[in-house]
PDB file of N, CA, C and O in Angstrom:
ATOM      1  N   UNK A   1     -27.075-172.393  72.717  1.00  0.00           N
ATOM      2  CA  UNK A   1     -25.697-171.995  72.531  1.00  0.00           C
ATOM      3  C   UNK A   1     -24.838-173.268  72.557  1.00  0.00           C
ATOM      4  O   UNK A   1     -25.064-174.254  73.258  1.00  0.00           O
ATOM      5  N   UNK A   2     -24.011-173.137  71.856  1.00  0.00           N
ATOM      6  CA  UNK A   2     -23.339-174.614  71.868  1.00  0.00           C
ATOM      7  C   UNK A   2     -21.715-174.283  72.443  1.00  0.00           C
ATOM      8  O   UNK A   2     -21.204-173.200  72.727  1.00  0.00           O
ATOM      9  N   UNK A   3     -21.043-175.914  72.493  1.00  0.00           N
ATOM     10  CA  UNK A   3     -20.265-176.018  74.230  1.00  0.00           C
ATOM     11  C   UNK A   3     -18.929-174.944  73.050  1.00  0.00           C
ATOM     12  O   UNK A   3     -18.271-174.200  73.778  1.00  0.00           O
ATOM     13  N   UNK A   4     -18.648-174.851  71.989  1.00  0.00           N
ATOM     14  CA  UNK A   4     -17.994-173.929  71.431  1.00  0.00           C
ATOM     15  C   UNK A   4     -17.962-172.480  71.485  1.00  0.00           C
ATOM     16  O   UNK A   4     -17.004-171.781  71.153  1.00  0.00           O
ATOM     17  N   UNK A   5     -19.415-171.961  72.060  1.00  0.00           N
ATOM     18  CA  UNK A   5     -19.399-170.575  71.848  1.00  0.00           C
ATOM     19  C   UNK A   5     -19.303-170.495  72.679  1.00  0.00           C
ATOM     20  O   UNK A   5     -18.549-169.594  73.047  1.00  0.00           O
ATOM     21  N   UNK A   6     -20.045-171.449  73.841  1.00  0.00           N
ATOM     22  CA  UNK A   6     -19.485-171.066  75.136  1.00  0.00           C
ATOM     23  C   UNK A   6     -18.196-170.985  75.868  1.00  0.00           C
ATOM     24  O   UNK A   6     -17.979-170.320  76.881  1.00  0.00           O
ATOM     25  N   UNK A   7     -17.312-171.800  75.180  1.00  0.00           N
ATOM     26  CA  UNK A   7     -16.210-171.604  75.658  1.00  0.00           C
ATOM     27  C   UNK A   7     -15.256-170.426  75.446  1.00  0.00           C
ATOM     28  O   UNK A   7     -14.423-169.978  76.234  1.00  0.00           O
ATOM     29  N   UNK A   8     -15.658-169.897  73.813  1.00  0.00           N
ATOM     30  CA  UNK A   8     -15.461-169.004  73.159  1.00  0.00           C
ATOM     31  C   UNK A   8     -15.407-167.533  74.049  1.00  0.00           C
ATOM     32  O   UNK A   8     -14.502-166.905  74.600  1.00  0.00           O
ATOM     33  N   UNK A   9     -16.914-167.336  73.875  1.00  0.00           N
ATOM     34  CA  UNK A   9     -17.187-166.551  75.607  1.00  0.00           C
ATOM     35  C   UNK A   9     -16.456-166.352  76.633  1.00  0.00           C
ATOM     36  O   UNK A   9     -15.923-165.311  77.018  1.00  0.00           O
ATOM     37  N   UNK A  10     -16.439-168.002  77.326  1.00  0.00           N
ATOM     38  CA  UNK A  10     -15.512-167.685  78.720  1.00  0.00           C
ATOM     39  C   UNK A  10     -13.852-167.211  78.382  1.00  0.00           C
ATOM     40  O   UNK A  10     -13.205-166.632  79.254  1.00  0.00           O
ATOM     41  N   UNK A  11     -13.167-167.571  76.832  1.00  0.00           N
ATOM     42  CA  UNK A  11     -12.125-166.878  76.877  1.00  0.00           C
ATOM     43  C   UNK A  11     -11.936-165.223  76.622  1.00  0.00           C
ATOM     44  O   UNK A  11     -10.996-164.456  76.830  1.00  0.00           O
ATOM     45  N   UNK A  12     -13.326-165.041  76.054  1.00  0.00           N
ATOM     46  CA  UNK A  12     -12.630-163.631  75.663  1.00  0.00           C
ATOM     47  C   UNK A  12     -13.257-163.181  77.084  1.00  0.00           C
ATOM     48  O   UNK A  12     -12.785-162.105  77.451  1.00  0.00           O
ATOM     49  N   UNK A  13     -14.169-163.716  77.941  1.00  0.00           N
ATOM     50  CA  UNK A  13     -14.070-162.816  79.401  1.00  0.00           C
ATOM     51  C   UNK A  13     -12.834-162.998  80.383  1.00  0.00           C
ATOM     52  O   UNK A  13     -12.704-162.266  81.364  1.00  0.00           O
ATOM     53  N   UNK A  14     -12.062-163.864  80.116  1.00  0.00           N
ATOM     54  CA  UNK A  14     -10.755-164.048  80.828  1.00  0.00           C
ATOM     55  C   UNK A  14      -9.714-163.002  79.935  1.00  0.00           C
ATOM     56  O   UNK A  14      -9.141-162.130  80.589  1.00  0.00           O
ATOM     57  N   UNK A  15      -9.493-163.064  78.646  1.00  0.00           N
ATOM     58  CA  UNK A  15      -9.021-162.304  78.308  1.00  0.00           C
ATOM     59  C   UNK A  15      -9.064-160.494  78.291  1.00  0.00           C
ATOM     60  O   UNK A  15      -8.095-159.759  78.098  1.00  0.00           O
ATOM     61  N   UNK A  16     -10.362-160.117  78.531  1.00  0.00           N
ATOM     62  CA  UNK A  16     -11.217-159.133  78.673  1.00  0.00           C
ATOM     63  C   UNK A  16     -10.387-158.579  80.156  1.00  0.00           C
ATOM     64  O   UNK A  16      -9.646-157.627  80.399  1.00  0.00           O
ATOM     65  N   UNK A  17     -11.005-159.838  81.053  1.00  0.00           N
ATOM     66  CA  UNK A  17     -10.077-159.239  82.658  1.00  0.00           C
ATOM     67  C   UNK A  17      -8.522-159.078  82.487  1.00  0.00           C
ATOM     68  O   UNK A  17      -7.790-158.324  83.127  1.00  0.00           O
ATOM     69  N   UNK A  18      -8.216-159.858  81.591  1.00  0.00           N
ATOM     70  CA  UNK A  18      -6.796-159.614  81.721  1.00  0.00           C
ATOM     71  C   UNK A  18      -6.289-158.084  81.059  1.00  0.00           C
ATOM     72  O   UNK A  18      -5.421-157.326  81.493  1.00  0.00           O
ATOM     73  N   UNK A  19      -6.742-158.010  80.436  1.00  0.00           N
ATOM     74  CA  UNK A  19      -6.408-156.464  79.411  1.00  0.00           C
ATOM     75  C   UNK A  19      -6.975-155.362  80.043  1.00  0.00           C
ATOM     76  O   UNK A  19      -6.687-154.312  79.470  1.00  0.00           O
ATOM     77  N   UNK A  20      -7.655-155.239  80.989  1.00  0.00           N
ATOM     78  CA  UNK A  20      -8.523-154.252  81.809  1.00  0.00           C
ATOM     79  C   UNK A  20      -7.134-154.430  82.972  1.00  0.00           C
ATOM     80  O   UNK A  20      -6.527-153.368  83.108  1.00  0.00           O
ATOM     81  N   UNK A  21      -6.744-155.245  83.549  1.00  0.00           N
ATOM     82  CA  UNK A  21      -5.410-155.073  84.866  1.00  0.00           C
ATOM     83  C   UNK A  21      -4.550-154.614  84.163  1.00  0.00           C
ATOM     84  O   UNK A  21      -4.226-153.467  84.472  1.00  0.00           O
ATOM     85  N   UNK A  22      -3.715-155.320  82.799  1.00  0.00           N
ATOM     86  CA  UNK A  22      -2.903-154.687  82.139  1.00  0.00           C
ATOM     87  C   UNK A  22      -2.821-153.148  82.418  1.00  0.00           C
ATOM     88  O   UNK A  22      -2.066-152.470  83.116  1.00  0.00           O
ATOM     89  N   UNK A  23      -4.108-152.791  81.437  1.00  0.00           N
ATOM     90  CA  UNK A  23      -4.045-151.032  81.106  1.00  0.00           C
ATOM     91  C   UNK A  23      -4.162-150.497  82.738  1.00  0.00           C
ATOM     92  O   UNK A  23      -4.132-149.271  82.845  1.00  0.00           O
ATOM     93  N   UNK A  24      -4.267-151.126  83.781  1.00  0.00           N
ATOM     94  CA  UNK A  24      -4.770-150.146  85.162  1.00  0.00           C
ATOM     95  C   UNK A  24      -3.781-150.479  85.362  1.00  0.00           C
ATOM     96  O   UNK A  24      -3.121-149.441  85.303  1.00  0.00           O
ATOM     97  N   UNK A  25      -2.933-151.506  85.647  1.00  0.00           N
ATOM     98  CA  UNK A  25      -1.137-151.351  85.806  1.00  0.00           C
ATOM     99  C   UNK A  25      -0.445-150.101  84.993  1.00  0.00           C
ATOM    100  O   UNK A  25       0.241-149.195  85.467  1.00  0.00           O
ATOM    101  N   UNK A  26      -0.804-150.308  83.716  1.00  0.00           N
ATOM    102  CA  UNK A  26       0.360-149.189  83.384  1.00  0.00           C
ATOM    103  C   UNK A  26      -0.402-147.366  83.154  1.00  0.00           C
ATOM    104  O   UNK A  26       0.094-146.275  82.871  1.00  0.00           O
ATOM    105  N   UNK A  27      -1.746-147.831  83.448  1.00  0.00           N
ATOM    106  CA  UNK A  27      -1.769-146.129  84.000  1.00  0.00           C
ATOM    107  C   UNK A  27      -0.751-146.019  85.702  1.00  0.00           C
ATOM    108  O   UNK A  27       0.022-145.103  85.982  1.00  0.00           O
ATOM    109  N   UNK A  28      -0.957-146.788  86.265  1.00  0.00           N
ATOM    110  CA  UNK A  28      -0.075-146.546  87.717  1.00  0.00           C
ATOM    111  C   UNK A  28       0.954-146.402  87.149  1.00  0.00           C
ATOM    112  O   UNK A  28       1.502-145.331  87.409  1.00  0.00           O
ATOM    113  N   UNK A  29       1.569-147.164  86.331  1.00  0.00           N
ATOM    114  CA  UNK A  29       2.945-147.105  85.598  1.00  0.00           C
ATOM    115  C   UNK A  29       3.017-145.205  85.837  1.00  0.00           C
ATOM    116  O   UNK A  29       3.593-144.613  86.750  1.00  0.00           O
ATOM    117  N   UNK A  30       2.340-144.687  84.849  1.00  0.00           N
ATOM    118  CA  UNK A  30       2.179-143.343  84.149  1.00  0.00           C
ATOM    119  C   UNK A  30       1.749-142.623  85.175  1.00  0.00           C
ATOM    120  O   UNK A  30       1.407-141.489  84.840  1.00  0.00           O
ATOM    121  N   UNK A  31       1.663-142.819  86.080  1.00  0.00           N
ATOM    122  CA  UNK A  31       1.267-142.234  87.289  1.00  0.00           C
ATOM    123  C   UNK A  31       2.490-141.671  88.383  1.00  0.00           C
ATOM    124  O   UNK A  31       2.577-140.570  88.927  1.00  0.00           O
ATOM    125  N   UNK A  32       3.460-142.961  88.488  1.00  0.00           N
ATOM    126  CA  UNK A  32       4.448-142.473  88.822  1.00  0.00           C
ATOM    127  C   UNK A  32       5.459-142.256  88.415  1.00  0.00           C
ATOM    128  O   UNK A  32       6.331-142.276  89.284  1.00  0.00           O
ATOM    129  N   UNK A  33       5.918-141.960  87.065  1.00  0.00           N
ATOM    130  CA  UNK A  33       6.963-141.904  85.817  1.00  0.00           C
ATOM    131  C   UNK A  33       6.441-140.479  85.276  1.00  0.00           C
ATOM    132  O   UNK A  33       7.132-139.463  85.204  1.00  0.00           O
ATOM    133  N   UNK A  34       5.225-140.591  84.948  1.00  0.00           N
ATOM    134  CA  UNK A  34       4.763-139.982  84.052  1.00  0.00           C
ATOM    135  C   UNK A  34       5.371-139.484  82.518  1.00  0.00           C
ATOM    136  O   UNK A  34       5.431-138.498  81.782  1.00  0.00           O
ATOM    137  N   UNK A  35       5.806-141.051  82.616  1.00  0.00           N
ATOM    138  CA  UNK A  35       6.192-141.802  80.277  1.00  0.00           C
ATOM    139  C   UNK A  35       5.457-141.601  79.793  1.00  0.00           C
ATOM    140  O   UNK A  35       4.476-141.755  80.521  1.00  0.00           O
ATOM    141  N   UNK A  36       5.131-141.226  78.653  1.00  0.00           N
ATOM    142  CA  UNK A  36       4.040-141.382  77.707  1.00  0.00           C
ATOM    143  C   UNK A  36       3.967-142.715  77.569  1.00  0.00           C
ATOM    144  O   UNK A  36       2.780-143.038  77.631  1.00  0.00           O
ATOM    145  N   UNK A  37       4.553-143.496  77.436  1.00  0.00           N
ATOM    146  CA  UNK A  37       5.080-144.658  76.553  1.00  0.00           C
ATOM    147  C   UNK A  37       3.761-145.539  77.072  1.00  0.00           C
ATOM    148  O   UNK A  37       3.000-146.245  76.410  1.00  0.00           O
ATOM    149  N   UNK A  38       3.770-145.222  78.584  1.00  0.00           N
ATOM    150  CA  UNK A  38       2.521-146.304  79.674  1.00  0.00           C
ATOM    151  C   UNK A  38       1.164-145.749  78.942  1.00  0.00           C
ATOM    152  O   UNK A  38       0.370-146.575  78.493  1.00  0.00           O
ATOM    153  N   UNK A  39       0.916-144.415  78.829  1.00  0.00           N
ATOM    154  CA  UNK A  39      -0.270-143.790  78.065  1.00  0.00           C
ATOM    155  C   UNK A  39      -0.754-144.802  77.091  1.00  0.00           C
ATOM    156  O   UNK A  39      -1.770-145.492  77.017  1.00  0.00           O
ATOM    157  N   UNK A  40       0.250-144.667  76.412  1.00  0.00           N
ATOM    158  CA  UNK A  40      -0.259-145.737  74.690  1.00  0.00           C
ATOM    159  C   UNK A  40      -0.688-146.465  75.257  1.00  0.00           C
ATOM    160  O   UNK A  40      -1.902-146.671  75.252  1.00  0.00           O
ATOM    161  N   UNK A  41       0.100-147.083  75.913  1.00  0.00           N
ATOM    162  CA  UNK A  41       0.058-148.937  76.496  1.00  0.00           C
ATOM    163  C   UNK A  41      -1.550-148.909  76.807  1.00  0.00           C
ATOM    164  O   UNK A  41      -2.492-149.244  76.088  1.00  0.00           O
ATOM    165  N   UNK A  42      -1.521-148.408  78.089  1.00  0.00           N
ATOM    166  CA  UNK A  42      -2.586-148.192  78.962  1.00  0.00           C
ATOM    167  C   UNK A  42      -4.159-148.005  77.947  1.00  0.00           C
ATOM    168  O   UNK A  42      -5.217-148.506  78.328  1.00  0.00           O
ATOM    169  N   UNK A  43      -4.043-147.263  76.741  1.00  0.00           N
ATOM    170  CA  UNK A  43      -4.955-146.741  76.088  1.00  0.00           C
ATOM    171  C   UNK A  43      -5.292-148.137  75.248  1.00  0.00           C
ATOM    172  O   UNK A  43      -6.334-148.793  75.250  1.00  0.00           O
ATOM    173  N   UNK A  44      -3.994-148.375  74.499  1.00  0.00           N
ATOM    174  CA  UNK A  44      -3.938-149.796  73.794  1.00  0.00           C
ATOM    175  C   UNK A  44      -4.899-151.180  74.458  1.00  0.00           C
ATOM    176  O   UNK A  44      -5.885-151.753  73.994  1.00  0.00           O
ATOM    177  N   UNK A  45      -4.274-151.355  75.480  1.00  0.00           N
ATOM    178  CA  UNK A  45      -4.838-152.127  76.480  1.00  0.00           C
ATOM    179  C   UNK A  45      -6.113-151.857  76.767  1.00  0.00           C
ATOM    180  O   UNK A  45      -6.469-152.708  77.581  1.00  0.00           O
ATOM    181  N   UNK A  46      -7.200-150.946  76.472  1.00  0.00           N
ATOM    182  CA  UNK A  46      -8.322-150.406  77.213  1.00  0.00           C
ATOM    183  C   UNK A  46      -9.081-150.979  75.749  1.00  0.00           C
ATOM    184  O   UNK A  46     -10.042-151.749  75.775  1.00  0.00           O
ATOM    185  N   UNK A  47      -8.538-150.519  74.647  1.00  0.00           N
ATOM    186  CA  UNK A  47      -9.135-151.062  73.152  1.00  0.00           C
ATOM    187  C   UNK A  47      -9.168-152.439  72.950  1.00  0.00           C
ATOM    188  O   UNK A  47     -10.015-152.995  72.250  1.00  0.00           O
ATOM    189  N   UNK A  48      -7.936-153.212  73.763  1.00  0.00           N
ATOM    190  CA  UNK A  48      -8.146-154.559  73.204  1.00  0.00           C
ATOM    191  C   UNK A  48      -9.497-155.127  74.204  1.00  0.00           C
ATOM    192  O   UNK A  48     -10.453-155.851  73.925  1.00  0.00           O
ATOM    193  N   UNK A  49      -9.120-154.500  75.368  1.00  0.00           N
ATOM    194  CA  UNK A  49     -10.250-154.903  76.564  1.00  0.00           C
ATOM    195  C   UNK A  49     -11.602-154.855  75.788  1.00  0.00           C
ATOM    196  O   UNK A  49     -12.467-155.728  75.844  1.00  0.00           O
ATOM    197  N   UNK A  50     -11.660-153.654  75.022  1.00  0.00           N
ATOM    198  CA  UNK A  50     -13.175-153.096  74.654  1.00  0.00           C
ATOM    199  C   UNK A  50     -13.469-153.849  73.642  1.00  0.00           C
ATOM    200  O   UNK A  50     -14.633-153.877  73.242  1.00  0.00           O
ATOM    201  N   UNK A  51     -12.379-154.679  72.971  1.00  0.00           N
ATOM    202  CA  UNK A  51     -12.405-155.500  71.367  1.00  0.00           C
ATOM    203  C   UNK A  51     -12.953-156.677  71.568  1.00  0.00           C
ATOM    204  O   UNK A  51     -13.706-157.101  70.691  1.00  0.00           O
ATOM    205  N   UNK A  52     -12.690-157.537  72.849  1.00  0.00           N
ATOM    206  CA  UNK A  52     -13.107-158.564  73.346  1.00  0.00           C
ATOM    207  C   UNK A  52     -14.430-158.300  74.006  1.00  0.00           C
ATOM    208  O   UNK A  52     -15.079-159.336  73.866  1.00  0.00           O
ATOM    209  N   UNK A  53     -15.053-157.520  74.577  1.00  0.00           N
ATOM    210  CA  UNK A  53     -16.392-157.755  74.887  1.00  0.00           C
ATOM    211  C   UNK A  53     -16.981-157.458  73.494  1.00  0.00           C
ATOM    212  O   UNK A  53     -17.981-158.098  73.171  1.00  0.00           O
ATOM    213  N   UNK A  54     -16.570-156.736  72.806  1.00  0.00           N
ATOM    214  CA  UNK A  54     -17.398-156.345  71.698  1.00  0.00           C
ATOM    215  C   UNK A  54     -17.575-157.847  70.989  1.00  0.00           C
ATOM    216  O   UNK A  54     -18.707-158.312  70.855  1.00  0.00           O
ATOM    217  N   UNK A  55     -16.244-158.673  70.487  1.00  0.00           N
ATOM    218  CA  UNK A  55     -16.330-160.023  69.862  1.00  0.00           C
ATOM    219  C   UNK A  55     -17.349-160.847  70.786  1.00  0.00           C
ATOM    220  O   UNK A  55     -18.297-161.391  70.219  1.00  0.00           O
ATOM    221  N   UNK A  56     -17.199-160.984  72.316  1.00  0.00           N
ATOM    222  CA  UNK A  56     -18.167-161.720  72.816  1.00  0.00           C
ATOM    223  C   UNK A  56     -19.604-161.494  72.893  1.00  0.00           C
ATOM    224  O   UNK A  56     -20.482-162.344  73.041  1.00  0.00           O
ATOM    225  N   UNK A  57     -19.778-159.650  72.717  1.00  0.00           N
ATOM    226  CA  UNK A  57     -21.350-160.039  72.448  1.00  0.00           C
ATOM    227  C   UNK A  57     -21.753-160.554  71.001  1.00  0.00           C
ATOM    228  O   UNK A  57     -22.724-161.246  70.696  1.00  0.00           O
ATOM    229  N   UNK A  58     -20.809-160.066  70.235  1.00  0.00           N
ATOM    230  CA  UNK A  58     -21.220-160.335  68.824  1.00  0.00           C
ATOM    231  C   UNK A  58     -21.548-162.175  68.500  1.00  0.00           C
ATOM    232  O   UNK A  58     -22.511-162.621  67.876  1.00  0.00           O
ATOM    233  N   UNK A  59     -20.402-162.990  69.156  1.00  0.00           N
ATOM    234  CA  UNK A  59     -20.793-164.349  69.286  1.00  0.00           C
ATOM    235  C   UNK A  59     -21.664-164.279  69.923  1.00  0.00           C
ATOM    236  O   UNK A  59     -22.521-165.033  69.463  1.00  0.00           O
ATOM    237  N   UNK A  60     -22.028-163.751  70.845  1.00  0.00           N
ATOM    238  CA  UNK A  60     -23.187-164.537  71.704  1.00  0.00           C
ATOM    239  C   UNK A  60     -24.689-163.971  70.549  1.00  0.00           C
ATOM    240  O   UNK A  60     -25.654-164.708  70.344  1.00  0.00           O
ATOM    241  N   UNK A  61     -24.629-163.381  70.295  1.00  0.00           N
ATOM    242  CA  UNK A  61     -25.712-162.696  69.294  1.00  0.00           C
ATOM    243  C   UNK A  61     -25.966-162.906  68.227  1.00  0.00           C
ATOM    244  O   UNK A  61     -26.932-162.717  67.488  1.00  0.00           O
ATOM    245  N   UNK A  62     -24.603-163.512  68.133  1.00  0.00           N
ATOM    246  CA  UNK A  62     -24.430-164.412  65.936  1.00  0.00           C
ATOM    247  C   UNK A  62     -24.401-163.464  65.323  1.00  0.00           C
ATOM    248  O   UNK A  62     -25.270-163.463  64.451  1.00  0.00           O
ATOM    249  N   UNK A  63     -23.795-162.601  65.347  1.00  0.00           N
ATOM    250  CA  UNK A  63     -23.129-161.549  64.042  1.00  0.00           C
ATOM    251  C   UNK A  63     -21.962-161.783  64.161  1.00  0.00           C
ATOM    252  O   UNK A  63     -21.206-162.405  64.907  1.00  0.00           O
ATOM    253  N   UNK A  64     -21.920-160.737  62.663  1.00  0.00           N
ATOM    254  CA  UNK A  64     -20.284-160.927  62.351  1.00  0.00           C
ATOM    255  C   UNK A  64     -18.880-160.759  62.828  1.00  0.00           C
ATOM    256  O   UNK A  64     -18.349-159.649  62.868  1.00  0.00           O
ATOM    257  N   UNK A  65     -18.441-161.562  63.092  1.00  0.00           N
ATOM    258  CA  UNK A  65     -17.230-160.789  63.859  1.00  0.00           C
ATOM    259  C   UNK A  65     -15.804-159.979  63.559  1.00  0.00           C
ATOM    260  O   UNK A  65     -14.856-159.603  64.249  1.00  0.00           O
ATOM    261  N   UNK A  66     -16.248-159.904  61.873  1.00  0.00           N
ATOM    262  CA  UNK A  66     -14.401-159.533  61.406  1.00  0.00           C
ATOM    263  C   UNK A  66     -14.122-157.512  61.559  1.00  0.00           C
ATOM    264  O   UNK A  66     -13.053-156.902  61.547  1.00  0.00           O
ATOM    265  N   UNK A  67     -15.441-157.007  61.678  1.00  0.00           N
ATOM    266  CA  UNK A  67     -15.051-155.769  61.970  1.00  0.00           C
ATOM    267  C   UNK A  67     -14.933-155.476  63.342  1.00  0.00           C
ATOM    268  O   UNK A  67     -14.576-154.300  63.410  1.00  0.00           O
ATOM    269  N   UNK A  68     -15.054-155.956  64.473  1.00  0.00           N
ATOM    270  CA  UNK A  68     -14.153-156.126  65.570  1.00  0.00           C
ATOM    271  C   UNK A  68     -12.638-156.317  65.680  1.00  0.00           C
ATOM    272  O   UNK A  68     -12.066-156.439  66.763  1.00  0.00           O
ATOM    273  N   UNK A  69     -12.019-156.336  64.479  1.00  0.00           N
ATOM    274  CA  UNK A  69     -10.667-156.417  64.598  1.00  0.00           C
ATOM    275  C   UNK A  69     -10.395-155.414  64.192  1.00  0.00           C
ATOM    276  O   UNK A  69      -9.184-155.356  63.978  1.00  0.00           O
ATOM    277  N   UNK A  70     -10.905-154.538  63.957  1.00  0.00           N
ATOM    278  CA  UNK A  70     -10.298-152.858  63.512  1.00  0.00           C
ATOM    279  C   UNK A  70      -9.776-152.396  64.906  1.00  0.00           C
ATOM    280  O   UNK A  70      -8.618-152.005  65.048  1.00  0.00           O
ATOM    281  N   UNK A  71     -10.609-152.449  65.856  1.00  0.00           N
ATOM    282  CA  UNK A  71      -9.882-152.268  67.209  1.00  0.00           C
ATOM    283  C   UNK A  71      -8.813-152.777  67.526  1.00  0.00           C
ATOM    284  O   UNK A  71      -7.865-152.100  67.922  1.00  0.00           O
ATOM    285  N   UNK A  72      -8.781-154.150  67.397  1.00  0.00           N
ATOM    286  CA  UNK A  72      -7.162-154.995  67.602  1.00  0.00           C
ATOM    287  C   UNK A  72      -6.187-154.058  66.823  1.00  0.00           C
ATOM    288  O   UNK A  72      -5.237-153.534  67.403  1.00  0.00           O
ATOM    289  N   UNK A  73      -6.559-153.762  64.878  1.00  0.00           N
ATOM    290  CA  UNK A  73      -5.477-153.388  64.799  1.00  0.00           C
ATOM    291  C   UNK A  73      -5.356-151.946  65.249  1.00  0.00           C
ATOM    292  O   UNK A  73      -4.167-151.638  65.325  1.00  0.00           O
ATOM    293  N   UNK A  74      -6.311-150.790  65.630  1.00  0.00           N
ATOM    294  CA  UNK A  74      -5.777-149.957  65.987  1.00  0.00           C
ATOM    295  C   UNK A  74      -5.178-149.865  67.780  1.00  0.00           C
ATOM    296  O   UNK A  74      -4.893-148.805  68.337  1.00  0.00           O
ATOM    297  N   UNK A  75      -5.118-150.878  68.256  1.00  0.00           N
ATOM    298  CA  UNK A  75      -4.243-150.779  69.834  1.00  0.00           C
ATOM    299  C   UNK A  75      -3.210-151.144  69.394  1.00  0.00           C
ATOM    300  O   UNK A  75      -2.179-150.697  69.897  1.00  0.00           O
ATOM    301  N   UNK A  76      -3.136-152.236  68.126  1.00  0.00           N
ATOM    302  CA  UNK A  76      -1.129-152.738  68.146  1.00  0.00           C
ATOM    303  C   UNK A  76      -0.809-151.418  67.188  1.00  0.00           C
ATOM    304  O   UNK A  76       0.357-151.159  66.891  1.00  0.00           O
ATOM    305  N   UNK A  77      -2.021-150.521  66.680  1.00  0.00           N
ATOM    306  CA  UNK A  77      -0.961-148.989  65.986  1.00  0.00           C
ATOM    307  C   UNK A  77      -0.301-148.305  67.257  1.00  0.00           C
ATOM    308  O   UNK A  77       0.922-148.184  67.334  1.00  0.00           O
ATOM    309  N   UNK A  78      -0.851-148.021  67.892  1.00  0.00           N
ATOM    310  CA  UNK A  78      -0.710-147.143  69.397  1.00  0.00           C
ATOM    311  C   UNK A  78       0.444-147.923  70.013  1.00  0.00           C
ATOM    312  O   UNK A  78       1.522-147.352  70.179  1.00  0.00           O
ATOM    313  N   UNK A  79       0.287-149.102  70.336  1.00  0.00           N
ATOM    314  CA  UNK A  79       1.533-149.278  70.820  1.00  0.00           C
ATOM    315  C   UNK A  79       3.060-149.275  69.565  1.00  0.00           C
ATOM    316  O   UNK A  79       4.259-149.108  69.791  1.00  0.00           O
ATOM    317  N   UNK A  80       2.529-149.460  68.641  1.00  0.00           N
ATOM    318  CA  UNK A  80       4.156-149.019  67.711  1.00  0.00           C
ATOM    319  C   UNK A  80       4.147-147.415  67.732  1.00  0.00           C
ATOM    320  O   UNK A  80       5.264-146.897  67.695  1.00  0.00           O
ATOM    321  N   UNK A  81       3.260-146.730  67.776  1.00  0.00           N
ATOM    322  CA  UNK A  81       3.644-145.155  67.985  1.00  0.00           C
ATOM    323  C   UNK A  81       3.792-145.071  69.088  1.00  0.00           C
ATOM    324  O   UNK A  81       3.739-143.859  69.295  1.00  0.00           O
ATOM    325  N   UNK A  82       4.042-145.836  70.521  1.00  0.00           N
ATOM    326  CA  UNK A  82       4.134-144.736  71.760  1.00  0.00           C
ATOM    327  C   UNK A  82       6.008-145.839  71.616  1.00  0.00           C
ATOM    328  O   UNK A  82       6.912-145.502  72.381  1.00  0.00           O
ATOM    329  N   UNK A  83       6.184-146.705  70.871  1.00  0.00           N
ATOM    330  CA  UNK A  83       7.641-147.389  70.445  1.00  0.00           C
ATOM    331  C   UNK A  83       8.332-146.377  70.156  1.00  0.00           C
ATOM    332  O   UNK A  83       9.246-145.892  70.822  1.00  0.00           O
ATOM    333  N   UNK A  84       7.794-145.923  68.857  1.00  0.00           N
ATOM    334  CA  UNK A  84       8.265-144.770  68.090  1.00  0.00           C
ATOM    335  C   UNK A  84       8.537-143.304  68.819  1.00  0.00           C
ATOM    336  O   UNK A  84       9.554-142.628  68.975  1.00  0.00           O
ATOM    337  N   UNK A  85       7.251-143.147  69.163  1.00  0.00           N
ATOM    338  CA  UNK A  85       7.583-141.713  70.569  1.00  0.00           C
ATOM    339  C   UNK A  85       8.306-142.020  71.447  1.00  0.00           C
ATOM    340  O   UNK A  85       8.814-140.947  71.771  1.00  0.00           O
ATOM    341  N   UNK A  86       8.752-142.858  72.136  1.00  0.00           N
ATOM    342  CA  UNK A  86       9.821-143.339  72.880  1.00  0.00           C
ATOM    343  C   UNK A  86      11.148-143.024  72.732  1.00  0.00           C
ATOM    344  O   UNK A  86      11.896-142.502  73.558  1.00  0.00           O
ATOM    345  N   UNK A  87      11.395-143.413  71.527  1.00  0.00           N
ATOM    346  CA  UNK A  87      12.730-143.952  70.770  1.00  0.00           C
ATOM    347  C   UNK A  87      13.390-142.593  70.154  1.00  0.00           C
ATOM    348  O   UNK A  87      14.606-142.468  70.007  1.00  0.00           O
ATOM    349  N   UNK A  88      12.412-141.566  69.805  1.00  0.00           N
ATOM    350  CA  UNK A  88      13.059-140.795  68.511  1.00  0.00           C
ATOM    351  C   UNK A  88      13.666-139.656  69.084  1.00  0.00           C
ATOM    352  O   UNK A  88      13.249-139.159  70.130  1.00  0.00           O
ATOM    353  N   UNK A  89      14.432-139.307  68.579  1.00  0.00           N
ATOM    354  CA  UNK A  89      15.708-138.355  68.836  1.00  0.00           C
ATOM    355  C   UNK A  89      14.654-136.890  69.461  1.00  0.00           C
ATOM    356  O   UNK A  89      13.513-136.568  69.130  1.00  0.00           O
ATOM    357  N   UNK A  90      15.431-136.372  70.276  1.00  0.00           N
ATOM    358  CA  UNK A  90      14.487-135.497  71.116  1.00  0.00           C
ATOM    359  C   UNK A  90      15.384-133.974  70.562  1.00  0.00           C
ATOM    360  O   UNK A  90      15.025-132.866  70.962  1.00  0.00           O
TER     361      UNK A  90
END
């Protein structure tokens, strides 16, 4: 493995932890509010979490990595619809 993938690696496992506290913050969010708005978030956040181990095994394994971003873009959909559910006239 070379000092690139490895580093590669150690970011998406830092990034990985970070998006896993995110989404468990804003389920508490949704816990005591009970917004939808934290839902998305929270859900969003759980996909990007799941997008990054998925990219890191795929580097570590040498496959491809560009259909791993279907996840990225479907958490930034979720968070413009829980924007949108937020916002719209009730």
């Amino acid at each position: 493995m070379s000092d690139r993938v490895a580093g590669m690696l150690l970011l998406s496992g830092v990034l990985l932890s970070g998006y896993a506290i995110a989404a468990l913050f804003f389920l508490r969010f949704w816990r005591d509010t009970r917004d939808r708005l934290f839902v998305f978030f929270a859900i969003a956040f759980c996909l990007l979490a799941i997008q990054r181990a998925a990219l890191g095994w795929a580097l570590w394994s040498g496959r491809e990595t560009v259909v791993y971003y279907a996840l990225r873009l479907a958490a930034f959909v979720l968070i413009l619809i829980g924007i949108v559910d937020k916002n719209r006239v009730r």
